[in-house]
LUMVEX-499709 format. One line per field, with one value per residue (C-alpha): residue in one letter; x, y, z; residue number from 1; chain. Coordinates in Angstrom, 3 decimals, m for minus. Layout:
residues N
residuo: A  ...
x: X  ...
y: Y  ...
z: Z  ...
num: NUM  ...
cadena: A  ...
***
This chain:
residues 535
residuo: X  X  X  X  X  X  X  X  X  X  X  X  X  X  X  X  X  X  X  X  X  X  X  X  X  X  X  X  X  X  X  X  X  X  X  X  X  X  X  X  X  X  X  X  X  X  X  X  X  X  X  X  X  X  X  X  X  X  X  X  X  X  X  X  X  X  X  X  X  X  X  X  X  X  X  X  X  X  X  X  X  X  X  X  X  X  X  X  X  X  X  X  X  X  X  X  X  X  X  X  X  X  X  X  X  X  X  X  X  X  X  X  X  X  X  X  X  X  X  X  X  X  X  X  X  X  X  X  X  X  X  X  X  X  X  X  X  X  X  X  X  X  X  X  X  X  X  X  X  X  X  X  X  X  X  X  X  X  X  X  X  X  X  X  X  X  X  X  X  X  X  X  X  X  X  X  X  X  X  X  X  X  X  X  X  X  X  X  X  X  X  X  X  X  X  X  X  X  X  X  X  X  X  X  X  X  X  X  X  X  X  X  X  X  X  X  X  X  X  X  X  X  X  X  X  X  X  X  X  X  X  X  X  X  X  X  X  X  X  X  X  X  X  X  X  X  X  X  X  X  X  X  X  X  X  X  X  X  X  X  X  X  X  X  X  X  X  X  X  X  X  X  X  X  X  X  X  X  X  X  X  X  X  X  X  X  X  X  X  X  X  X  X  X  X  X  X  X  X  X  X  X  X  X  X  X  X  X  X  X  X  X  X  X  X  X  X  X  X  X  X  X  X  X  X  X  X  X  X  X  X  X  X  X  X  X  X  X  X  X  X  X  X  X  X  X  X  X  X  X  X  X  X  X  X  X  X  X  X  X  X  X  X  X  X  X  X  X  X  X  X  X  X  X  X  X  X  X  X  X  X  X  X  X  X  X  X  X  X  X  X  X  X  X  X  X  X  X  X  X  X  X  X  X  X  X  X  X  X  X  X  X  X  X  X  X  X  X  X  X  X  X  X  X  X  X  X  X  X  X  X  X  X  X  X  X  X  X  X  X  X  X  X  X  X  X  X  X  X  X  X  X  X  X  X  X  X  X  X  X  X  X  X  X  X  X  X  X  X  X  X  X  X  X  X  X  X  X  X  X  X  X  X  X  X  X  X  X  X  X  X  X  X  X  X  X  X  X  X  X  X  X  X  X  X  X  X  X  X  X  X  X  X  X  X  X  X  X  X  X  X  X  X  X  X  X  X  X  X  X  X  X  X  X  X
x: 6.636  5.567  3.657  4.926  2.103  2.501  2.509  5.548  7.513  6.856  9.653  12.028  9.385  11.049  14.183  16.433  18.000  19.811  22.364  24.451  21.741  20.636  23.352  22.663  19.554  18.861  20.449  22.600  24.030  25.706  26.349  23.032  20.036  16.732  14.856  13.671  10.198  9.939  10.616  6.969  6.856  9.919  7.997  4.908  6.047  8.525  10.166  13.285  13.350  13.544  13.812  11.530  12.682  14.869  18.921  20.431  23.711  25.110  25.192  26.469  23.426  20.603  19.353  18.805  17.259  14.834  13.447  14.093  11.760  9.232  9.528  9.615  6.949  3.745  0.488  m0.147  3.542  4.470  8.363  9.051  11.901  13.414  12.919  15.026  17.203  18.772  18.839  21.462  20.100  21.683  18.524  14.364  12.849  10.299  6.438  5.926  2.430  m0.719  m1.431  2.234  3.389  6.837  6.518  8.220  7.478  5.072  4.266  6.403  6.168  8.833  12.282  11.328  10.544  13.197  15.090  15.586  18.389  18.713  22.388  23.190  25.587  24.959  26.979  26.633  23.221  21.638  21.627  19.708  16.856  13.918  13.668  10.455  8.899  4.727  4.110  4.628  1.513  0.113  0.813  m3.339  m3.437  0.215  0.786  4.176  3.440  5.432  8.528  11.097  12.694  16.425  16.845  20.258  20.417  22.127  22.269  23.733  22.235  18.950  19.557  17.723  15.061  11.857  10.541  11.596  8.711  7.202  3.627  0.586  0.878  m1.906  m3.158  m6.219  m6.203  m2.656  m2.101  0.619  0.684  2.855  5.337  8.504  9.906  12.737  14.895  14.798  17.466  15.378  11.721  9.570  8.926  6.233  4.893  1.277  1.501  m1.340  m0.435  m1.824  m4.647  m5.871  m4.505  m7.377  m8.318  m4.765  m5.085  m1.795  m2.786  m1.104  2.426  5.390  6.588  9.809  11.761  12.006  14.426  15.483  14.577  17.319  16.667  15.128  16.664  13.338  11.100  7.519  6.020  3.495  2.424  m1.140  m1.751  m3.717  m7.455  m10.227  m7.303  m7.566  m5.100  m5.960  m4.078  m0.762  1.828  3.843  6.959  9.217  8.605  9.692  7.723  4.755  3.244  0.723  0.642  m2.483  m1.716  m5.434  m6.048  m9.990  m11.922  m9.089  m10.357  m7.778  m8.275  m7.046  m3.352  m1.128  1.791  4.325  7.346  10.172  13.982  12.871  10.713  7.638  6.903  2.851  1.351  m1.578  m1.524  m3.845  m1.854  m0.588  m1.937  m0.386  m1.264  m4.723  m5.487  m6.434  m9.028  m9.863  m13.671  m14.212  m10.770  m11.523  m9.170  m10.982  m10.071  m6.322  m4.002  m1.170  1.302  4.133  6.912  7.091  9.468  12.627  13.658  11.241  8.920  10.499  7.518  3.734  2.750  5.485  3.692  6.136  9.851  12.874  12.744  16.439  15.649  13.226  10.722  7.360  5.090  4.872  1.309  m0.965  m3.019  m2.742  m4.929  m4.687  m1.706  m0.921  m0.685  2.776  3.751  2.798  1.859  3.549  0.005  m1.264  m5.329  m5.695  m7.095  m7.960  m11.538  m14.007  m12.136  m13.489  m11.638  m13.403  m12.774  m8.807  m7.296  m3.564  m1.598  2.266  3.860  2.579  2.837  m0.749  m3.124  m4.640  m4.349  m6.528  m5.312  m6.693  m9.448  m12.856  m15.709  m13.954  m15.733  m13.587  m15.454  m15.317  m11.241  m9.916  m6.562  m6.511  m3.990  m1.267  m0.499  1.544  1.435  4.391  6.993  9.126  9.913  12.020  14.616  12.036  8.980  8.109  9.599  6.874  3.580  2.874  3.361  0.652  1.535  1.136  m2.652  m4.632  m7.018  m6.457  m8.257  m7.467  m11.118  m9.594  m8.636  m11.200  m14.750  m17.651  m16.400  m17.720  m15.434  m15.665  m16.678  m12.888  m10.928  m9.505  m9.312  m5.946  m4.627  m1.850  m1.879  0.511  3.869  3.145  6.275  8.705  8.227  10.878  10.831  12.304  16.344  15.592  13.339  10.463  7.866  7.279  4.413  4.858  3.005  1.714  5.400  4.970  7.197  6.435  8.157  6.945  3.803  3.591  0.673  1.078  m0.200  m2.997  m2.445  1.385  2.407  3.920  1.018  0.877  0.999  m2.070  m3.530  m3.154  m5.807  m5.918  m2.575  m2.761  0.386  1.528  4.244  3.323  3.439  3.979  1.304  2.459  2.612  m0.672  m1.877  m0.225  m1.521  m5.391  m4.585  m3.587  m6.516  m9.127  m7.279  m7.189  m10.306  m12.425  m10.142  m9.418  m13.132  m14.068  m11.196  m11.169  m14.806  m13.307  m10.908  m12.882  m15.096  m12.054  m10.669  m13.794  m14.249  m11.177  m11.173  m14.391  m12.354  m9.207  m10.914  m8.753  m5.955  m3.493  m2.675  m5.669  m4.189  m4.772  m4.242  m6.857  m6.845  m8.704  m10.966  m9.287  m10.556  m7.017  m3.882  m0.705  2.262  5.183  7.061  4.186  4.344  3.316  0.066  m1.756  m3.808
y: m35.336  m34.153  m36.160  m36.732  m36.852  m39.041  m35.596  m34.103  m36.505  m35.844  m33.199  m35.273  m37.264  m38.646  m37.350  m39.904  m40.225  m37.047  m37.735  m34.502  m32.113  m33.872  m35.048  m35.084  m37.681  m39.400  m42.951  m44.143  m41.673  m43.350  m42.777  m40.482  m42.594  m41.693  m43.310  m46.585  m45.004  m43.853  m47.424  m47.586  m44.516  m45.934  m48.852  m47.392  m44.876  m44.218  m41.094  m40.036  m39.145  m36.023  m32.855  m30.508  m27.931  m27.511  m26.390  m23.951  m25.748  m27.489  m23.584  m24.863  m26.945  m24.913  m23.231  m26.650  m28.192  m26.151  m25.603  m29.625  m30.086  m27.649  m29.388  m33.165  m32.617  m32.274  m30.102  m29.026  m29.295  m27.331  m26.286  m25.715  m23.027  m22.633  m20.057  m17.533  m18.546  m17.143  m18.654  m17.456  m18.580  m17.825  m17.695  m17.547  m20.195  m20.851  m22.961  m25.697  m26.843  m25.849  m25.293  m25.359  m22.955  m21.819  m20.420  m20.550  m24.210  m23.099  m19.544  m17.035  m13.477  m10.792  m11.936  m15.793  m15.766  m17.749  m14.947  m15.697  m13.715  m12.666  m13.877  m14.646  m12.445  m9.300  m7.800  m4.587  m3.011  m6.859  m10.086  m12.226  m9.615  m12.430  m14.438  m16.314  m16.843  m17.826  m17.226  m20.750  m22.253  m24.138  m22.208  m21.701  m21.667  m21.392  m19.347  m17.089  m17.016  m15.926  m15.339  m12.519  m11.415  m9.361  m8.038  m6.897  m3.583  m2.729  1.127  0.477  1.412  m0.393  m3.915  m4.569  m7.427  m8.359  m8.008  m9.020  m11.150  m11.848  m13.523  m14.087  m14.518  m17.068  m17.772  m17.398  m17.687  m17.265  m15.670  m13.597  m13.049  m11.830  m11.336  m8.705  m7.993  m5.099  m3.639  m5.010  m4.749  m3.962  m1.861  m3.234  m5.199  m7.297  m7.124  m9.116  m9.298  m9.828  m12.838  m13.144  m10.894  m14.137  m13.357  m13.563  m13.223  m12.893  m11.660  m10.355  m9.268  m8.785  m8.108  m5.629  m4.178  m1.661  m0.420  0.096  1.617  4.773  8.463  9.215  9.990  6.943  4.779  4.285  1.001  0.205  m1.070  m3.440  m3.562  m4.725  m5.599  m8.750  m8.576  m9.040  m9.093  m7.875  m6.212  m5.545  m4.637  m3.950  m1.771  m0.346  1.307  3.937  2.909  5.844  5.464  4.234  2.874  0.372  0.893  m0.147  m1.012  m0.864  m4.317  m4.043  m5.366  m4.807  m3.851  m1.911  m1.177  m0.652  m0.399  1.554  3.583  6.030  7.797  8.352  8.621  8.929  10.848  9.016  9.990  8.673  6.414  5.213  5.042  4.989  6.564  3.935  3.328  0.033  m2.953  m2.646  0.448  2.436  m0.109  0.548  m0.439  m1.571  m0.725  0.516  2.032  2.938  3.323  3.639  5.514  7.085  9.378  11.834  13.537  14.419  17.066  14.643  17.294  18.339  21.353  24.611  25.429  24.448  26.337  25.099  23.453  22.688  21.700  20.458  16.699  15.179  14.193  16.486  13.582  14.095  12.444  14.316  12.739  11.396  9.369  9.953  9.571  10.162  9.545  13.231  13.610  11.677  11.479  14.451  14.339  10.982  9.111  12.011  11.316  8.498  8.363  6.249  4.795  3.864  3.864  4.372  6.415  7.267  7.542  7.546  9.846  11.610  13.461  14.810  16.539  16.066  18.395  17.170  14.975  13.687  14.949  14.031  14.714  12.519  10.696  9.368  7.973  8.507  8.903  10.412  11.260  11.358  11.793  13.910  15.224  14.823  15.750  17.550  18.767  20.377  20.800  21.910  21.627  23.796  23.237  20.796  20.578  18.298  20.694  22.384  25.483  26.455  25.374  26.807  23.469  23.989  25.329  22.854  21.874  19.264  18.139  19.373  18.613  19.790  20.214  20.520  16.608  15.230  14.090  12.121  11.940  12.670  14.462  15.789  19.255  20.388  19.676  23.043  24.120  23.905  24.974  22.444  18.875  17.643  15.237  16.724  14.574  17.410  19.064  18.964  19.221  21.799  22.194  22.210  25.174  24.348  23.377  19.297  19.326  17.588  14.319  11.741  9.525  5.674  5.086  7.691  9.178  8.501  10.462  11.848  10.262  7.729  6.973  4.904  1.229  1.742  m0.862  m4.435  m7.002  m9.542  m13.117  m15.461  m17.831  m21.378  m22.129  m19.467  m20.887  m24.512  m24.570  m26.772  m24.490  m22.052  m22.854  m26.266  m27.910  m27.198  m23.498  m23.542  m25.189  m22.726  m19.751  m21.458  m21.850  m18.214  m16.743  m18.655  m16.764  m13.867  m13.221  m12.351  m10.430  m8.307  m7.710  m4.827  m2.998  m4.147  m2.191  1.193  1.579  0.973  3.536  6.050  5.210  6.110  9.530  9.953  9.036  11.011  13.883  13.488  12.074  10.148  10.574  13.271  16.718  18.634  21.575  20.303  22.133  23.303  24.183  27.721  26.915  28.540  29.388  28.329  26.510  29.315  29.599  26.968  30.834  30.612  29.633  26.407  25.868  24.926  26.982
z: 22.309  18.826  16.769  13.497  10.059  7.412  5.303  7.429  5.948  2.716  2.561  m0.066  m1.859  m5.012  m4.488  m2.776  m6.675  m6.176  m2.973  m4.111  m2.901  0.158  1.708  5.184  5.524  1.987  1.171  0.571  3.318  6.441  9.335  9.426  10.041  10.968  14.433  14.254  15.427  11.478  10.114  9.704  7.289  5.590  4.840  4.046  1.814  m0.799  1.551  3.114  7.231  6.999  9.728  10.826  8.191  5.669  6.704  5.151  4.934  3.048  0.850  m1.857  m2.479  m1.257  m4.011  m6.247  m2.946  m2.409  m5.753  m6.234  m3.344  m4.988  m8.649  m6.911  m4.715  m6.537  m5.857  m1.770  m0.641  1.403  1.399  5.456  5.811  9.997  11.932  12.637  9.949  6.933  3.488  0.992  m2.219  m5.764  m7.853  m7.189  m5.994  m7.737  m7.395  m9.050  m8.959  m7.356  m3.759  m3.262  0.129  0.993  5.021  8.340  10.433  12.818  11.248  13.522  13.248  13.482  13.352  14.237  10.517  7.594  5.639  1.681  1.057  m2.554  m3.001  m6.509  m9.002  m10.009  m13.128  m15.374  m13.866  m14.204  m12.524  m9.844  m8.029  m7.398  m4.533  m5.174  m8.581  m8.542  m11.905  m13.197  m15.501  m12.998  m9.656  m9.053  m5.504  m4.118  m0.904  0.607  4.597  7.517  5.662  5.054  2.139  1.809  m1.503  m0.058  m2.886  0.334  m1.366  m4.951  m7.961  m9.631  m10.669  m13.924  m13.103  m10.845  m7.596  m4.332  m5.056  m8.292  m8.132  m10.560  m14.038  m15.531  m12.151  m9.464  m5.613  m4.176  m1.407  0.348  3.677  7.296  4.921  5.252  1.649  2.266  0.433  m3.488  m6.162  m8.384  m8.617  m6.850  m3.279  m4.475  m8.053  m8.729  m12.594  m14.878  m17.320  m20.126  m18.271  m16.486  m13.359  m11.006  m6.841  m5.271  m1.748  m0.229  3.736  6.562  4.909  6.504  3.563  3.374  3.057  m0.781  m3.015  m2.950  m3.252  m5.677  m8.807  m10.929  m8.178  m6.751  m5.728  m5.163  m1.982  m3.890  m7.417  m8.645  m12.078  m11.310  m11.537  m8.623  m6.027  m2.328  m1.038  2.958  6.114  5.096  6.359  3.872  5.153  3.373  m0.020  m2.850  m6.188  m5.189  m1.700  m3.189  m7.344  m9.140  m12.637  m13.408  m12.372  m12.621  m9.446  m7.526  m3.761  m1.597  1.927  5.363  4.590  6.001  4.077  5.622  5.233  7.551  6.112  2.589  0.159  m1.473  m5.116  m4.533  m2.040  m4.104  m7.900  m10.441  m13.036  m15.540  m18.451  m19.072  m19.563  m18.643  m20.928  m18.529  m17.137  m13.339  m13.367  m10.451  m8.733  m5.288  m2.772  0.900  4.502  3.394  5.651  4.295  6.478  4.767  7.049  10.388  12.543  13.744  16.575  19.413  20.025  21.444  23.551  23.794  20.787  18.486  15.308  13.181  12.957  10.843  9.461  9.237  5.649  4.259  3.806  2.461  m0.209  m3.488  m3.950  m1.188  m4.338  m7.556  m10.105  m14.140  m16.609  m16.820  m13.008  m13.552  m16.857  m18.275  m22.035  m22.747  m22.651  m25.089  m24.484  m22.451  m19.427  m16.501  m16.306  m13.535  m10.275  m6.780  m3.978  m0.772  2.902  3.012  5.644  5.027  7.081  7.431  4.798  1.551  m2.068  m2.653  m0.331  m3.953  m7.374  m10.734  m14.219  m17.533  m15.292  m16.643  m14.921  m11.285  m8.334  m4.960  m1.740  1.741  1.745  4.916  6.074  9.664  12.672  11.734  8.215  6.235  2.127  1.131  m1.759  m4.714  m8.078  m9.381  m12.210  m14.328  m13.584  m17.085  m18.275  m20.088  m17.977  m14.282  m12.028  m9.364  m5.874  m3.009  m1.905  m0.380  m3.539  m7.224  m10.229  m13.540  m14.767  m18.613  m18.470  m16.348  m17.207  m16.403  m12.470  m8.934  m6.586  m3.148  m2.955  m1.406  m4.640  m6.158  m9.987  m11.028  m14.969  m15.344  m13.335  m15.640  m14.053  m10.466  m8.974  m10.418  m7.079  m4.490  m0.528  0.649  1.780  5.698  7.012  10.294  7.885  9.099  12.022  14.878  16.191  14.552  13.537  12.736  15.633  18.677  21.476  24.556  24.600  21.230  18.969  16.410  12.730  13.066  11.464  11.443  13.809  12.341  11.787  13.860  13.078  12.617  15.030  15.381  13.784  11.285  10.091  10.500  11.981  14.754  16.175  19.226  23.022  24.680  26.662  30.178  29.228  27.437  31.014  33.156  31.179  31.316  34.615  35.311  33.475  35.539  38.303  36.944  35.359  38.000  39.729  36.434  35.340  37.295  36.488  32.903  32.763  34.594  32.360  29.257  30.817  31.057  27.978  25.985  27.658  26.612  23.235  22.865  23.809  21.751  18.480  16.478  18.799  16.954  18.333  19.012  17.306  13.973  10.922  8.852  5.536  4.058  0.797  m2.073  m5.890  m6.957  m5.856  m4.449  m6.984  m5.589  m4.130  m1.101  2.240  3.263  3.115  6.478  8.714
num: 1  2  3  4  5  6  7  8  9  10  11  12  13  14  15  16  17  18  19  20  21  22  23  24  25  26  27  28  29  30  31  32  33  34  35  36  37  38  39  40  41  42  43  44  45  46  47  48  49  50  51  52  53  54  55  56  57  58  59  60  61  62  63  64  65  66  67  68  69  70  71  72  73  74  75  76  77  78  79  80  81  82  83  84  85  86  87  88  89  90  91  92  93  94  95  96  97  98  99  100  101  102  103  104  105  106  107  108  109  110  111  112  113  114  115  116  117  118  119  120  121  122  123  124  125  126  127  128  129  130  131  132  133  134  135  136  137  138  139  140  141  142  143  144  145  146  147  148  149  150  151  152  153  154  155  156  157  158  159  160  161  162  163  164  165  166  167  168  169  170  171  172  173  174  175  176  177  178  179  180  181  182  183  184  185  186  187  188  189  190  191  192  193  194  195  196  197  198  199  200  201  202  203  204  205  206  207  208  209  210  211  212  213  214  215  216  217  218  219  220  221  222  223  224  225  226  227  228  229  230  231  232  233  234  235  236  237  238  239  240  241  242  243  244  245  246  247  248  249  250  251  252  253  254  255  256  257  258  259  260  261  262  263  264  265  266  267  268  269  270  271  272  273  274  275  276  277  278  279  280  281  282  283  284  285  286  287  288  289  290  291  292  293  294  295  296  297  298  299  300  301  302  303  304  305  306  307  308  309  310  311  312  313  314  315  316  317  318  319  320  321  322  323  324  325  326  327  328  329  330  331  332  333  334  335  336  337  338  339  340  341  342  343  344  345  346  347  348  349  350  351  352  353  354  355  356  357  358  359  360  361  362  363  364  365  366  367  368  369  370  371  372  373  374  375  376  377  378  379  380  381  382  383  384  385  386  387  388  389  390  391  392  393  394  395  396  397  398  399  400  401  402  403  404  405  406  407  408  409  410  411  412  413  414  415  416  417  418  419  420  421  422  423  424  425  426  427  428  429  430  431  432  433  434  435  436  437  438  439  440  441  442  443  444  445  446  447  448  449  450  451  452  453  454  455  456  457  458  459  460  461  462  463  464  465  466  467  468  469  470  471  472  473  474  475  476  477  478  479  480  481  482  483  484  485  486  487  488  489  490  491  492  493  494  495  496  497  498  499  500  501  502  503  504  505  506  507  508  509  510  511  512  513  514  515  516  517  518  519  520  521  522  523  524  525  526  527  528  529  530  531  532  533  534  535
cadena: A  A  A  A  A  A  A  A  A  A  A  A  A  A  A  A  A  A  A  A  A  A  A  A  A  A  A  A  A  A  A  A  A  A  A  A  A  A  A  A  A  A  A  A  A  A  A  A  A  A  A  A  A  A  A  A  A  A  A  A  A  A  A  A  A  A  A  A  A  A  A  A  A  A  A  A  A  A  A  A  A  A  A  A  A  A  A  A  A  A  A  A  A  A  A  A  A  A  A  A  A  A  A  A  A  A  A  A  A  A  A  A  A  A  A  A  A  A  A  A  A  A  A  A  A  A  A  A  A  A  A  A  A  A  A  A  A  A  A  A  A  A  A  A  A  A  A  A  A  A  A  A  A  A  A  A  A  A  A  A  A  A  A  A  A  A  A  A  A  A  A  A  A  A  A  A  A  A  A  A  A  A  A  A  A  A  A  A  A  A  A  A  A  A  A  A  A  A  A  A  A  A  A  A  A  A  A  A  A  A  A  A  A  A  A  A  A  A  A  A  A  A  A  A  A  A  A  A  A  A  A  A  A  A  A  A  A  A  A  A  A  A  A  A  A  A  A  A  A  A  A  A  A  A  A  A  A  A  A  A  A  A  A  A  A  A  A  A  A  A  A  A  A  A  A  A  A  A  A  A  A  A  A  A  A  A  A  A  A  A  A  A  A  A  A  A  A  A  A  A  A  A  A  A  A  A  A  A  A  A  A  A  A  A  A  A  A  A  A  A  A  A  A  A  A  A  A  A  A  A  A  A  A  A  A  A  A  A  A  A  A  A  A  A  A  A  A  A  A  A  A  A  A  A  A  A  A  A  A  A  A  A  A  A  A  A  A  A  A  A  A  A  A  A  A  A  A  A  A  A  A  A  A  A  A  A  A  A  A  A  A  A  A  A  A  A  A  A  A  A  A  A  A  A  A  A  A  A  A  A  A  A  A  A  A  A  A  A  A  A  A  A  A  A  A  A  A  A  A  A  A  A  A  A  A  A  A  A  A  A  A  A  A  A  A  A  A  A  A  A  A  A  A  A  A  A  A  A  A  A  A  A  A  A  A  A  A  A  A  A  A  A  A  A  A  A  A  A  A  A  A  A  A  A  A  A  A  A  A  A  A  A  A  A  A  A  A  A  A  A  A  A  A  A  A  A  A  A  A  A  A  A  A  A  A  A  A  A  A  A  A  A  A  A  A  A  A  A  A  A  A  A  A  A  A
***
């Protein structure tokens, strides 16, 4: 039997009034009655028997129930959506007060998480795009767990309007986590914003995020957008995104690590940005992006022989820019003189197809070491309708710094010279050809090696999560019960294959094709009319 809280039936506090939205359990409603086991609570407390999670149906309702619940419900509710189940809604929903949480009963992963499916009306390039709102004034606090969001853009054009997910604003201490956001309306997955530049220490981890947009012209989306200050953003895997991967809007103290970002059907304008300007001025003291992977495009069809290299990708996938750094590197001259301040890259690893691992333009006060390209690697790319006529757009390279706009900075001792780093996306893949190396896709053949970091994350513990959903007792008993079996018998052969396994990671290194490209120091970047760049 499951034991029922006083708190877990809290789910319609102070809403009986409102029969029209809940329908199905709130009184005067007859027949439906709740068991005479929860007379006690009835008595006790003002509440409504309620069930484990909220339904979906009735649909007409659902949108004003579940923001009711959020708006009637006071600080530390938490609104509990069912697994494995879809939610049509017609608006955001949106927090209320703090320490609010919107998530999955008993914190699923995968599919087994509640779908908000952004639903509502969509007219002349505008309309509903939001699914859930945490900017309120008082949403200090709130948290998005074990949840999945459709944007449902479902390949149409750019719908004028927020995130997937819009969160921050005037606030400190949210979090965002073992989320999926997919596939927004509008331009980004999930967008942090800054408020009134009092957004403060919101940690989004362990979030599946793509895919985003797409890599038609000005029809692209972000993966995740940062413009809130002293935020972490950790352990994500950020799928086929096609502005940016993760896109720092300066937001100063900002620490970014150990995600994951790669490409597969799609091109990928940048998969880190420092490049805007706006709002923060500029500001990235303190910003710091390490241990990042980020993987461009791979050969779709398979080897000829032993010593093929490189192949054709089905959708000439790459990512124009590994990380980019500096206004100019994407606008160009719009910024005029500004620049971006004080940030901190170091010990990122790229590989795939790329037009440049990392590029600076218009930086000040950077400092970028201890980045490698690794496994296989190509750099390749051609120039685009929107390169300029009149300036020499700089052939495809691993690191390029255009020492005329940069100052102040420390870079690794690989970055080459370039004249011009000005609006570097202009570049396009090129039309087919067997320049994508093999090896190293997000999702393998059987034998092939993978990006590391790509895989899904997986969902918390019990008792990271504070849920009360997972296995029942018996099968918690049989499993103890198997392990005590099992342990001893395992142990030995537990230790000879760890054994193995490290002589055999000692010989493969980080596990991509041993044939790895190199690339050959250069005094200056090719013209775009080269070969590929990579042995």
């Amino acid at each position: 039997m499951t034991r029922h809280s006083g708190r877990s039936l809290q789910h319609r506090r102070e809403v009986g009034h409102l029969p029209e939205l809940f329908s199905r359990c709130v009184r005067p409603c007859r027949p439906c009655k709740a068991p005479a086991y929860l007379d006690f609570f009835r008595v006790s407390h003002p509440l409504v028997a309620r069930e484990d999670c909220e339904p979906p149906d009735p649909l007409n309702t659902l949108t004003d129930r579940l923001n009711t619940l959020l708006n009637s419900s006071g600080p530390g509710y938490t609104l509990p959506l069912c697994p494995s189940t879809q939610y049509f809604i017609q608006a955001p929903i949106a927090f209320f007060a703090p320490d609010q949480e919107i998530s999955t009963v008993g914190y699923p992963s995968g599919g087994g998480r509640a779908t908000l499916v952004v639903a509502g009306p969509v007219a002349n390039g505008s309309g509903h795009t939001t699914a859930v709102d945490g900017t309120c004034q008082n949403c200090n606090g709130v948290k998005l767990r074990n949840i999945q969001i459709n944007g449902t853009r479902d390949g149409a054009s750019p719908t004028q309007g927020g995130a997937n997910i819009e969160m921050g604003g005037g606030n400190s201490g949210q979090l965002i986590e073992y989320v999926h956001s997919f596939d927004p309306r509008s331009w980004s997955c999930l967008h942090i914003a800054e408020g009134p530049f009092t957004c403060n220490n919101v940690t989004v981890q362990h979030n599946d995020i793509g895919l985003c947009g797409s890599d038609v012209f000005q029809e692209w989306a972000d993966g995740i957008s940062v413009s809130c200050q002293n935020s972490w953003i950790h352990n994500n895997t950020v799928s086929s995104p096609t502005d940016g991967g993760i896109v720092l809007f300066g937001a100063p103290g900002t620490l970014v690590e150990n995600n994951t970002i790669y490409v597969e059907a799609n091109t990928l304008l940048g998969g880190i940005n420092m490049v805007d300007y706006n709002p923060w001025k500029g500001n990235y003291t303190n910003t710091i992006v390490r241990n990042n992977r980020i993987a461009g495009g791979f050969a779709t069809d398979s080897p000829s022989s032993v010593n093929d290299t490189r192949g054709t990708n089905n959708e000439d996938a790459i990512v124009k820019i590994g990380i980019a750094i500096g206004p100019r590197t994407w606008f160009g001259d719009q910024y005029g003189q500004n620049v971006s301040t004080s940030g901190t890259v170091y010990n990122n690893t790229l590989t795939g197809a790329f037009g440049y691992a990392i590029a600076i333009t218009s930086a000040v006060n950077f400092t970028v070491e201890n980045n490698t390209v690794i496994g296989n690697y190509t750099f390749i790319g051609a120039r685009g309708p929107n390169c300029s006529t009149t300036e020499v757009t700089p052939g495809p390279a691993a690191f390029i710094i255009d020492p005329n706009t940069v100052r102040s900075s420390t870079v690794q001792s690989d970055f080459m010279n370039v004249s011009n780093g000005d609006g570097l996306t202009c570049i396009l893949p090129p039309d087919g050809g067997d320049f994508w190396p093999f090896g190293g896709n997000p999702n393998p053949a059987p034998g092939e090696p993978g990006v590391p970091g790509a895989e899904t994350p997986s969902p918390p513990s019990e008792a990271q999560s504070g849920g009360t959903g997972g296995l029942s007792g018996g099968a918690k008993a049989g499993i103890a019960i198997g392990v005590i079996f099992g342990v001893f018998g395992l142990a030995l052969l537990a230790w000879w294959i760890r054994r193995n396994a490290l002589k055999k990671a000692d010989r493969r290194g980080s596990g991509y094709n041993p044939a790895a490209y190199t690339t050959q120091p250069m005094s200056q970047s090719q013209p775009l009319d080269s070969p590929p760049l990579s042995e």
